[in-house]
Structures are given as C-alpha cells and as structure tokens.
Backbone as ProteinMPNN parsed JSONL, in Angstrom:
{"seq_chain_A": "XXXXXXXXXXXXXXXXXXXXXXXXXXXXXXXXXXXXXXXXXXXXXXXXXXXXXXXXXXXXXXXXXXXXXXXXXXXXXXXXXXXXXXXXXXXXXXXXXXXXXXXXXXXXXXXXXXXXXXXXXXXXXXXXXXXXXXXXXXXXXXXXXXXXXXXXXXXXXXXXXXX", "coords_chain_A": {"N_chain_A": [[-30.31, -1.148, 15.23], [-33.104, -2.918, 13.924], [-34.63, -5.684, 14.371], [-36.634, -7.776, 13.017], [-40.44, -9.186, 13.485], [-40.209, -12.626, 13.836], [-37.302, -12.558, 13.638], [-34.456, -13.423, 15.07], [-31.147, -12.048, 16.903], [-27.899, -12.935, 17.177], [-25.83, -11.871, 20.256], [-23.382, -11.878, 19.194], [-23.808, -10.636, 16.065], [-25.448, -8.525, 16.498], [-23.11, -6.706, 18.097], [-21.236, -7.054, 15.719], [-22.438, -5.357, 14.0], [-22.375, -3.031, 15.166], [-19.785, -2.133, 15.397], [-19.428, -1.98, 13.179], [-17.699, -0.353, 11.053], [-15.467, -0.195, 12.358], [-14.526, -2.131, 12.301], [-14.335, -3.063, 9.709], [-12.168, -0.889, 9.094], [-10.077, -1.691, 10.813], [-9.706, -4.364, 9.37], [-8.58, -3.614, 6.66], [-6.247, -2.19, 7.472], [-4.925, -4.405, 7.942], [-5.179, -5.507, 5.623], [-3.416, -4.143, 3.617], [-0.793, -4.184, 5.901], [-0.509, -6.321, 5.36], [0.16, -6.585, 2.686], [2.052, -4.431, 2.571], [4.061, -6.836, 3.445], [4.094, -8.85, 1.676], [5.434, -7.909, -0.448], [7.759, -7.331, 0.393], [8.907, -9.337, 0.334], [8.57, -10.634, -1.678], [10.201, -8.726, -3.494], [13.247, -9.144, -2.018], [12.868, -12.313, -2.965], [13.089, -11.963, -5.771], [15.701, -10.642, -5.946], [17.315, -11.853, -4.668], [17.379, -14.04, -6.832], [18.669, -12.517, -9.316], [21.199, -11.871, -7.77], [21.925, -13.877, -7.455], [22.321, -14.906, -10.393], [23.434, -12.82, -11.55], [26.137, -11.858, -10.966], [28.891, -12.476, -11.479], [31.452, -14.409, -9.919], [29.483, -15.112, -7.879], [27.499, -16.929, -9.037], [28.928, -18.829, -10.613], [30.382, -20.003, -8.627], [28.524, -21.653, -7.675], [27.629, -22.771, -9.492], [30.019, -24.775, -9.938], [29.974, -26.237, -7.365], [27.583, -27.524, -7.076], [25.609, -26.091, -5.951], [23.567, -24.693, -7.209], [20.588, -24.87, -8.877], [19.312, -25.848, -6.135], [19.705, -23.412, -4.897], [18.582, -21.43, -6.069], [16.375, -22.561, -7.08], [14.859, -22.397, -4.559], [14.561, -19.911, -4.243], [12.99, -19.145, -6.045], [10.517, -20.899, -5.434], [9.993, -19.331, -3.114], [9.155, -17.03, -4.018], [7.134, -17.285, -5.647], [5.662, -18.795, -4.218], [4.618, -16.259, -2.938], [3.554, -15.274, -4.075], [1.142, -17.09, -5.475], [-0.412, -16.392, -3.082], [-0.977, -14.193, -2.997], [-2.836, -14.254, -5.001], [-4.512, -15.85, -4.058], [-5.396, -14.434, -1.889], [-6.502, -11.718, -3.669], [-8.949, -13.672, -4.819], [-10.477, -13.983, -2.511], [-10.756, -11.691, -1.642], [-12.191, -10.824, -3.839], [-14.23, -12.04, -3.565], [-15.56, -11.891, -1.351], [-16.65, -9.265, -2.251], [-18.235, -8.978, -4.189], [-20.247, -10.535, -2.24], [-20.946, -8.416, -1.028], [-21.775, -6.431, -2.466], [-24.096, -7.913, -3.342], [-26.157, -9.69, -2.053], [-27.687, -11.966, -2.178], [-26.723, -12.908, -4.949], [-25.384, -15.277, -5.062], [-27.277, -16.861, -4.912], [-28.863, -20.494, -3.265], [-26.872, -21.359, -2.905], [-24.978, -19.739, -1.339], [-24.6, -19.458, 1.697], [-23.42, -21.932, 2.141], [-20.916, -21.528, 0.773], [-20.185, -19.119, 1.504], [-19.099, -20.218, 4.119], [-17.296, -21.948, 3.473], [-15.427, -20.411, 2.173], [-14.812, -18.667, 3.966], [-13.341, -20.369, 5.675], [-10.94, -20.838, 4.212], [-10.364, -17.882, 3.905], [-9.618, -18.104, 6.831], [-7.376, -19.793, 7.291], [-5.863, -18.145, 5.649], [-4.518, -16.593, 7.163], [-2.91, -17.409, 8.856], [-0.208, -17.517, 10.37], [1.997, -19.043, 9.235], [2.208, -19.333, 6.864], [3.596, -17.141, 6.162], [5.564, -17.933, 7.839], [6.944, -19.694, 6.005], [7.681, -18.866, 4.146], [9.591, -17.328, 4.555], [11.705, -19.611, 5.782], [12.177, -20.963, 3.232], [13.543, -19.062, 1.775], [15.912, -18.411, 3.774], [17.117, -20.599, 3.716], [17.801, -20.962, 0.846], [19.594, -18.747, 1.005], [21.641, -19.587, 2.635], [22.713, -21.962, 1.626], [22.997, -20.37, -0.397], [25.246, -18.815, 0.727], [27.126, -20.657, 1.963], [28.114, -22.025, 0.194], [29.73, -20.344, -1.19], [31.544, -19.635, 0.759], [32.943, -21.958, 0.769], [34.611, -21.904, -0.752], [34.534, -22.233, -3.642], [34.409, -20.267, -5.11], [36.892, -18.742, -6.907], [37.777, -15.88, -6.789], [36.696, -13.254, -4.955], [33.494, -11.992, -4.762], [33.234, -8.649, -5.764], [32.703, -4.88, -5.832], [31.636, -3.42, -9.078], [34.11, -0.804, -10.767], [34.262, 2.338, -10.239], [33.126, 4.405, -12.063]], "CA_chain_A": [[-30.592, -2.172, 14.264], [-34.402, -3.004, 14.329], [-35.501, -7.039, 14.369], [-38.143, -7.703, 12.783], [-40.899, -10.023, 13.815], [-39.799, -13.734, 13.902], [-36.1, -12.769, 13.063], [-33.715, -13.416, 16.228], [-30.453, -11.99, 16.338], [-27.562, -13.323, 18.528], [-24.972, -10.69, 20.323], [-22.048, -11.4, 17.748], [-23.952, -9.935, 15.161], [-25.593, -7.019, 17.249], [-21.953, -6.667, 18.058], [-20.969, -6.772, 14.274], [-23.452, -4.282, 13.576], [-22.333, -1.86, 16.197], [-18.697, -2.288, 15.627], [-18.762, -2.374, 11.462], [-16.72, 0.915, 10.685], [-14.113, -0.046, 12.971], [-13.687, -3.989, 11.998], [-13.982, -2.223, 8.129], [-11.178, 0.039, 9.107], [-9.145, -3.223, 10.974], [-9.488, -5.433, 7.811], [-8.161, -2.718, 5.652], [-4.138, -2.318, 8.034], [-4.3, -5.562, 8.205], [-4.481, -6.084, 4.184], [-2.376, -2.662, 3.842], [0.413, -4.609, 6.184], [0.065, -7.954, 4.665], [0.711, -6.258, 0.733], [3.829, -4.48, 2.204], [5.104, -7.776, 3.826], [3.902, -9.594, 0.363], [5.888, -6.973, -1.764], [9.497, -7.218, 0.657], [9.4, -11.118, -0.001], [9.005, -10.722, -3.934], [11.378, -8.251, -4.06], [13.999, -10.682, -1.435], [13.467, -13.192, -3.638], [13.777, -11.44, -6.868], [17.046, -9.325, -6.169], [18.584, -12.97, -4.74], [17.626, -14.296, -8.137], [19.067, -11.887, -9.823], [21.884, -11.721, -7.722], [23.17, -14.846, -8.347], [22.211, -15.173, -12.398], [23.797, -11.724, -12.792], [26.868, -12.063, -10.356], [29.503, -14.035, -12.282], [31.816, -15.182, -9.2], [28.621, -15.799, -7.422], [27.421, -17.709, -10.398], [30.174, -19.291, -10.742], [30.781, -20.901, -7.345], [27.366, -22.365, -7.19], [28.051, -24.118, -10.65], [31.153, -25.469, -9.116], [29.526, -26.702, -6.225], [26.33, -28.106, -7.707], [23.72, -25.743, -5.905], [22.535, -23.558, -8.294], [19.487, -25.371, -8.981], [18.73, -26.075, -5.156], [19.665, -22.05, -4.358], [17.39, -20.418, -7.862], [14.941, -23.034, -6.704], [14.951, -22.093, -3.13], [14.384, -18.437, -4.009], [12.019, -18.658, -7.095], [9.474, -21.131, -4.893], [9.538, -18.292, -2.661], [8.298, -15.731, -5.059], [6.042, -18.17, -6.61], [4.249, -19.218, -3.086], [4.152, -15.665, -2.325], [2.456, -14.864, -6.09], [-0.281, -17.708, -5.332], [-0.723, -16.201, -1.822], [-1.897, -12.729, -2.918], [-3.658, -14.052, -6.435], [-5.944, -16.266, -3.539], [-5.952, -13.13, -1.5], [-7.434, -11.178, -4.399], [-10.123, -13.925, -4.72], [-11.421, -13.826, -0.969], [-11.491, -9.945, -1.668], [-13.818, -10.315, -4.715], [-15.619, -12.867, -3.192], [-16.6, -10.57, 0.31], [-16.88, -7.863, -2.635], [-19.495, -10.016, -4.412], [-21.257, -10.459, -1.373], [-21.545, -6.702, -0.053], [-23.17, -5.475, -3.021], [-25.411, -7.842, -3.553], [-25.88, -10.639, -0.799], [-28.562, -12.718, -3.178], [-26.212, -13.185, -6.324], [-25.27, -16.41, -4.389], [-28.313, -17.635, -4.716], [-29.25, -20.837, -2.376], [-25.323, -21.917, -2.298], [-24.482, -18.342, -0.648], [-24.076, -20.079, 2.987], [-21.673, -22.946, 2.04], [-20.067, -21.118, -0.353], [-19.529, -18.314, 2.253], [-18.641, -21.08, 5.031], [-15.883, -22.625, 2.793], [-14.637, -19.268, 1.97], [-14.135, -18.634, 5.331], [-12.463, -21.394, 6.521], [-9.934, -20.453, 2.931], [-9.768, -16.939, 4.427], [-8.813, -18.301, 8.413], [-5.996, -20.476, 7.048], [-4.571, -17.281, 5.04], [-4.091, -15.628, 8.355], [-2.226, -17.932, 9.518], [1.678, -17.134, 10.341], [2.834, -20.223, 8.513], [2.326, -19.169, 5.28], [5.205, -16.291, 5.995], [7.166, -18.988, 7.8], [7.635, -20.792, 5.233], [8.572, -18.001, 3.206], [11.232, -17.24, 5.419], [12.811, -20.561, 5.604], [12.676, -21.306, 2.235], [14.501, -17.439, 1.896], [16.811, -18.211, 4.526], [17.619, -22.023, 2.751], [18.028, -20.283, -0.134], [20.541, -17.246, 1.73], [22.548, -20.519, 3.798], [23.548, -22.633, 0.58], [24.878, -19.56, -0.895], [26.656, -18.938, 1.93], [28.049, -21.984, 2.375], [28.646, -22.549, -1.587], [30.589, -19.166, -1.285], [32.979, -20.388, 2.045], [33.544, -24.025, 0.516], [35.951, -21.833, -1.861], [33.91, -22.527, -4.956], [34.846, -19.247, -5.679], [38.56, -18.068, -6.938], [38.062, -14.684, -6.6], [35.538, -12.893, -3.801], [32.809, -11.072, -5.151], [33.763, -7.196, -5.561], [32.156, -4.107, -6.648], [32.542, -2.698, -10.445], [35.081, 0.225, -10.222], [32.929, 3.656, -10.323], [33.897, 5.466, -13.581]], "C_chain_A": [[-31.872, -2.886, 14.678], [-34.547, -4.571, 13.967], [-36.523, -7.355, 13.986], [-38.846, -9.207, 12.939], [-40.32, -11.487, 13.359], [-38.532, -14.006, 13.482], [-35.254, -12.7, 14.814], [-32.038, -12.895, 15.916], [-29.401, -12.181, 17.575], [-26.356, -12.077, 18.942], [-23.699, -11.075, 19.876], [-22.455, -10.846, 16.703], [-24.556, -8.58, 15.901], [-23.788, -6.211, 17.341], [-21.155, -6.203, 16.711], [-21.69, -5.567, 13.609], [-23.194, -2.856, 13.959], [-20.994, -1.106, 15.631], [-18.222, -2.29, 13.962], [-17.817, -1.635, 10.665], [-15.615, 0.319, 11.18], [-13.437, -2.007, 12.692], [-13.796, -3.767, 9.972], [-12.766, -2.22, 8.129], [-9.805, -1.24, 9.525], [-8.655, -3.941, 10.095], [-8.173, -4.515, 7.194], [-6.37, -2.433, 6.147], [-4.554, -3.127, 7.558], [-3.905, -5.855, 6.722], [-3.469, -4.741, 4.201], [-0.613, -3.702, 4.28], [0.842, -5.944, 5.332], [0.471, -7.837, 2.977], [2.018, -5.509, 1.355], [4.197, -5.519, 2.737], [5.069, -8.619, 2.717], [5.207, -9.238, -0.152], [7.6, -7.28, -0.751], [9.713, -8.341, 0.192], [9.284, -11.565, -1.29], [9.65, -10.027, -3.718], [12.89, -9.114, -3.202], [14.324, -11.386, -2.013], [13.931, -12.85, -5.087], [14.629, -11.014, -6.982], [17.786, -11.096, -5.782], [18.306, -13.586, -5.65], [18.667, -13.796, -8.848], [20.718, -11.702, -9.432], [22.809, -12.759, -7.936], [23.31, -15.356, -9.527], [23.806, -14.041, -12.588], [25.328, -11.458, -11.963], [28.237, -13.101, -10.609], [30.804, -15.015, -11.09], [30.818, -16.041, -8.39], [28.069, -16.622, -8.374], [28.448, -19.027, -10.363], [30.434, -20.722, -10.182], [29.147, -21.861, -6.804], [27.199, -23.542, -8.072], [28.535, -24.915, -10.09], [30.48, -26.677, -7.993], [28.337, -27.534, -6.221], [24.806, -27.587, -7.07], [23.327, -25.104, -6.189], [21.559, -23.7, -8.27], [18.974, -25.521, -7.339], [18.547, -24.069, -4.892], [18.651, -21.13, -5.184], [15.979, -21.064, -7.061], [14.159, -22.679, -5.582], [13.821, -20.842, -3.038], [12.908, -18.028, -5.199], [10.626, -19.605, -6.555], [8.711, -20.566, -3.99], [8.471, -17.186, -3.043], [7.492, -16.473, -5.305], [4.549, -18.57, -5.282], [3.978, -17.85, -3.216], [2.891, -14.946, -3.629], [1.047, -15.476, -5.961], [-1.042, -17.386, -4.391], [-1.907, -15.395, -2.498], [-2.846, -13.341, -4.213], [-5.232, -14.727, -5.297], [-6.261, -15.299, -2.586], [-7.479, -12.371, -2.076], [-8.602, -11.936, -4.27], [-11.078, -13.71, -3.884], [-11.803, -12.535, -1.093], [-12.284, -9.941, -2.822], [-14.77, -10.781, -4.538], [-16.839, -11.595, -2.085], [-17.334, -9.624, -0.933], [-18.053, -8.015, -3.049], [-20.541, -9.497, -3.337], [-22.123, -9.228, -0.704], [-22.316, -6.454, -1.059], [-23.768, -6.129, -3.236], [-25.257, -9.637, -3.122], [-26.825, -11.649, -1.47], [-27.596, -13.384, -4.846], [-25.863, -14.563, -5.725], [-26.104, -17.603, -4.625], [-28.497, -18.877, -3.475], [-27.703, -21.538, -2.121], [-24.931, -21.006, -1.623], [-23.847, -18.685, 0.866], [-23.237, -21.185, 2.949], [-20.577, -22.349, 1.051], [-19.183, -20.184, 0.973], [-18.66, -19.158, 3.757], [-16.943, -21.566, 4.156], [-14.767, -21.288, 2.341], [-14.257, -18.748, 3.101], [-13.239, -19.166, 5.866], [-10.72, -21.216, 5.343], [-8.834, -19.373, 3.854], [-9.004, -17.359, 6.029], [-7.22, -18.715, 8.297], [-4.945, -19.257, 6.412], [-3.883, -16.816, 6.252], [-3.413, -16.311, 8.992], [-0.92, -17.536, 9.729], [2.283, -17.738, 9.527], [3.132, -20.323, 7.467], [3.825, -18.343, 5.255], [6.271, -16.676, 6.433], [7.748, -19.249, 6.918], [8.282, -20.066, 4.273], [9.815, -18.11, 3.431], [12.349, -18.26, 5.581], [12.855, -20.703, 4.314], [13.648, -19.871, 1.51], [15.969, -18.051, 2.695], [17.476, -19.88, 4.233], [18.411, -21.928, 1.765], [19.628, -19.159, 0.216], [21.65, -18.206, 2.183], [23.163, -21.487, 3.074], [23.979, -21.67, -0.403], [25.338, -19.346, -0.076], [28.042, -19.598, 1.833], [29.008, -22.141, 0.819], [30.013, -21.666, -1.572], [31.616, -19.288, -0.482], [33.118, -21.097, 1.36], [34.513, -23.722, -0.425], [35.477, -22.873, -2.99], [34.367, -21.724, -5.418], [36.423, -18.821, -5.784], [38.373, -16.8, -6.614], [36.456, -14.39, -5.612], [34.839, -12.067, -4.929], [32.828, -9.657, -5.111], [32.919, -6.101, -6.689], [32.367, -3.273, -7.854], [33.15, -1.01, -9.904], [33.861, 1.434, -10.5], [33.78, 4.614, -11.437], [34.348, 6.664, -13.307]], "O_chain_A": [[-31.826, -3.482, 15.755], [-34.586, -4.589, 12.736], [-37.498, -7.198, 14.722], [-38.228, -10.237, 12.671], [-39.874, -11.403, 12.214], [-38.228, -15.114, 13.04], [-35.623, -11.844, 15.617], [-31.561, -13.238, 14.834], [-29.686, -11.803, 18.712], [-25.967, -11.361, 18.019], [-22.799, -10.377, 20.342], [-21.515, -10.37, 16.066], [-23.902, -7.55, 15.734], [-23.461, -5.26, 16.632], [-20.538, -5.14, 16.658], [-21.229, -4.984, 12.629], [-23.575, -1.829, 13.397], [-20.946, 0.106, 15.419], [-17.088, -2.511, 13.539], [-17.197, -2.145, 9.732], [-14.658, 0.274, 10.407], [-12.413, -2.668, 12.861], [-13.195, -4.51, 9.197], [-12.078, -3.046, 7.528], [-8.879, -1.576, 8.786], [-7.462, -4.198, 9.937], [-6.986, -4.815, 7.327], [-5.438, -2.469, 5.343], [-4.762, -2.875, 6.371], [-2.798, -6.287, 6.401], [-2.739, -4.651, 5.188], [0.331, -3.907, 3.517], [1.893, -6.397, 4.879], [0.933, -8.717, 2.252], [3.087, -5.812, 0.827], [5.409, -5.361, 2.589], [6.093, -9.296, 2.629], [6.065, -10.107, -0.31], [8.591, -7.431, -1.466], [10.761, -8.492, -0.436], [9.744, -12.56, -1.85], [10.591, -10.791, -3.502], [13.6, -9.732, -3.995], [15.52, -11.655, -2.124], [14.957, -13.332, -5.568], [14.878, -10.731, -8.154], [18.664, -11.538, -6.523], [19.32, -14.278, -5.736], [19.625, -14.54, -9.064], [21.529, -11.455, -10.325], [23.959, -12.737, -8.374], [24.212, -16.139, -9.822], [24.798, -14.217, -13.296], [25.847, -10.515, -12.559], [28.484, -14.175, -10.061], [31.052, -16.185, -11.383], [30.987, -17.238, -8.158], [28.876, -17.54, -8.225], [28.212, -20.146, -9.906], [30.599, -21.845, -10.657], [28.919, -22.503, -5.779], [26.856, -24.698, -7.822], [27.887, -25.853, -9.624], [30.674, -27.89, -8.067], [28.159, -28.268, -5.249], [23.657, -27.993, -7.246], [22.46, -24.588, -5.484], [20.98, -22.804, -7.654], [17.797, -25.16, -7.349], [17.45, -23.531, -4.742], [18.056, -20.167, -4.702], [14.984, -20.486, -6.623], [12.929, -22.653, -5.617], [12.822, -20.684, -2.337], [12.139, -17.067, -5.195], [9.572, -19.257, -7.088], [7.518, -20.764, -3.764], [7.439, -16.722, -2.558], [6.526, -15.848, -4.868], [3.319, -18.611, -5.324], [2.858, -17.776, -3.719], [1.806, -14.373, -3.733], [0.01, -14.852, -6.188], [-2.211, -17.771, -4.405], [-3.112, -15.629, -2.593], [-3.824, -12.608, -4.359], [-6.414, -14.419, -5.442], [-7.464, -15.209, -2.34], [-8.63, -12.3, -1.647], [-9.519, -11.339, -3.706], [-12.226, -13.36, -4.159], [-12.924, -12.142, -0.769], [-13.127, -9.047, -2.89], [-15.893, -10.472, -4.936], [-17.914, -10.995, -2.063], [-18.479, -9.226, -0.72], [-18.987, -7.4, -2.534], [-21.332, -8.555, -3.386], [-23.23, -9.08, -0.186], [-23.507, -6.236, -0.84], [-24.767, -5.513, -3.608], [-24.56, -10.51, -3.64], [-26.417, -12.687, -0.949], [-28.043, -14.247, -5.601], [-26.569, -15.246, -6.467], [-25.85, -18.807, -4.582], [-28.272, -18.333, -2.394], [-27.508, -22.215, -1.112], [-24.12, -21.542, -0.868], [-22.744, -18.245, 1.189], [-22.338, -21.311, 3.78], [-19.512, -22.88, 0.735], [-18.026, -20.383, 1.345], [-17.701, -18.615, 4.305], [-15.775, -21.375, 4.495], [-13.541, -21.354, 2.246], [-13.105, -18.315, 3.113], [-12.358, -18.59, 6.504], [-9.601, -21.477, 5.784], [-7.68, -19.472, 4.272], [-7.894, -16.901, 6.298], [-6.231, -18.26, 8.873], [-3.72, -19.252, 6.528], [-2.659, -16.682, 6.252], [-3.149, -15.77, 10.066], [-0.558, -17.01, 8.677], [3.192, -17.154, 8.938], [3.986, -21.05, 6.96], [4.841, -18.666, 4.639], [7.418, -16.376, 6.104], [8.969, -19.13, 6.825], [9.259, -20.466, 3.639], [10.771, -18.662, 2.887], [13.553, -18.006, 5.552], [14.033, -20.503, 4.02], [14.46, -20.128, 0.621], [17.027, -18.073, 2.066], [18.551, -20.087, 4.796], [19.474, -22.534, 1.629], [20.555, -19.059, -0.588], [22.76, -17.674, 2.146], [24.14, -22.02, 3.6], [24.956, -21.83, -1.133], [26.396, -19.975, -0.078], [29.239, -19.336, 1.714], [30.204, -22.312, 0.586], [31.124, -22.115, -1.857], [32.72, -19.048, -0.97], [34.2, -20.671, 0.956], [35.213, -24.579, -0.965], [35.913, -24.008, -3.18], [34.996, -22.067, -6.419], [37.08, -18.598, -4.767], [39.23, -16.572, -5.76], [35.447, -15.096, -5.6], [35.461, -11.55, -5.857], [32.247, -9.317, -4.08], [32.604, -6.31, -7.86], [33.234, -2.403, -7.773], [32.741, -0.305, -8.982], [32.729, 1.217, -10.933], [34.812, 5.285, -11.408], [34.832, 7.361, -14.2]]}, "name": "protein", "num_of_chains": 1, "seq": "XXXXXXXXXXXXXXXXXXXXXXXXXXXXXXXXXXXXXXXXXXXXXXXXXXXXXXXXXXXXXXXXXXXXXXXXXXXXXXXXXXXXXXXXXXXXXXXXXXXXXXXXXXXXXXXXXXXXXXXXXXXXXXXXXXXXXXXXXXXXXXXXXXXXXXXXXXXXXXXXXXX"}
C-alpha cells in the first residue's frame, strides 16, 4: 500500500490494509451467527405467543390469574426488541455499504456521520442487547409457570389424541 507524498499513515490502518480479507471474512460469521441467534429468539417468542393464545387450558389459567397481559407482553416485547435490533442492523449494513462503493457520497459530513455510526454499531455488539432478550423470555417462561402451578388451571395441558 503506497503513501503518497504528504499523506501519513498510522500502523492500524497499514494493519487494516494488510489484514482486509480476513476482518471481511470475520464480520461476515459474526453477522451469519448473530441472524441465527436473531431468528431462535423470534421464533421463542413467537411459538410462546402462540402457545398460550392457541392453548385453551394454558389460556385459560393465565385469564384466571390475571397474567396474560404481563406473560403476551413479556414475549411480544421480546420479538419486537429483537425486530428493531436487526431493522438497525440492516441500517449500519447499508450505511458501511454506502460507504465502500463510493466513499465521497458523504460528502463533507462523511467523518461524523461515520464516527456516530460507529459508536451505533459498538453498542450493537454489545451482549446486553441478548440479555435482555433472555430475561424478558425467561419473565415471560416464569409467570407461566407459576400461573400454571398456582392451579389456575382445572385440567393440565394434554396432547390432542392422534387420529
């Protein structure tokens, strides 16, 4: 990578330069893993939607008990963070995409724009985002539970007979 007169370049980008195939190839698992761990925690929360709408003892016993609304809510703020996650995902990926082909469309905002988009992208990577999935999943999983012991339910939940 050649320097040209009065341009300096410091060794994180020499580095970046050297190393661009293989921090390409890095990016690319990493989104790869983070769309299947997206996709188990919408489907998680969608099947325990579903399972307690379409479940009529489970149903039932949550009426009874008054946490329907906390347990639906539990499970559909789940899906819903994880929906806003990937839609600001997508953006950061059209933004970079933006930028690769054509590093001028920016014009003279291009360096705070790309600074603030950075600091967007650091926070996605954070763990905390999939914490929170998880507890609000496992919030969601622990008041039906409970709803379901407290003998809300007359009859246990059982599978239709097989024709």
């Amino acid at each position: 990578m050649g320097v040209t007169a009065g341009e300096s370049r410091t060794p994180w980008a020499d580095y970046l330069a050297e190393h661009k195939e293989e921090l390409r190839r890095s990016k690319e698992r990493l989104r790869r893993s983070d769309n299947i761990l997206r996709a188990w925690f919408i489907a998680y929360g969608v099947g325990g939607l579903v399972v307690l709408v379409s479940r009529e003892p489970i149903f039932q016993s949550l009426r009874e008990s008054g946490f329907f609304l906390l347990a639906t809510g539990l499970f559909f703020a789940g899906v819903a963070f994880q929906i806003f996650l990937g839609i600001l995902h997508k953006k950061m990926d059209q933004f970079d995409l933006r930028v690769a082909e054509d590093p001028l469309t920016m014009g003279d905002k291009r360096e705070a724009k790309a600074s603030r988009v950075g600091r967007v992208q650091k926070a996605l990577q954070w763990a905390w985002w999939d914490i929170l999935t998880v507890i609000l999943y496992a919030a969601a999983t622990i008041v039906t539970i409970v709803s379901l012991s407290s003998g809300g339910a007359t009859t246990a939940p059982t599978m239709p007979a097989m024709p």
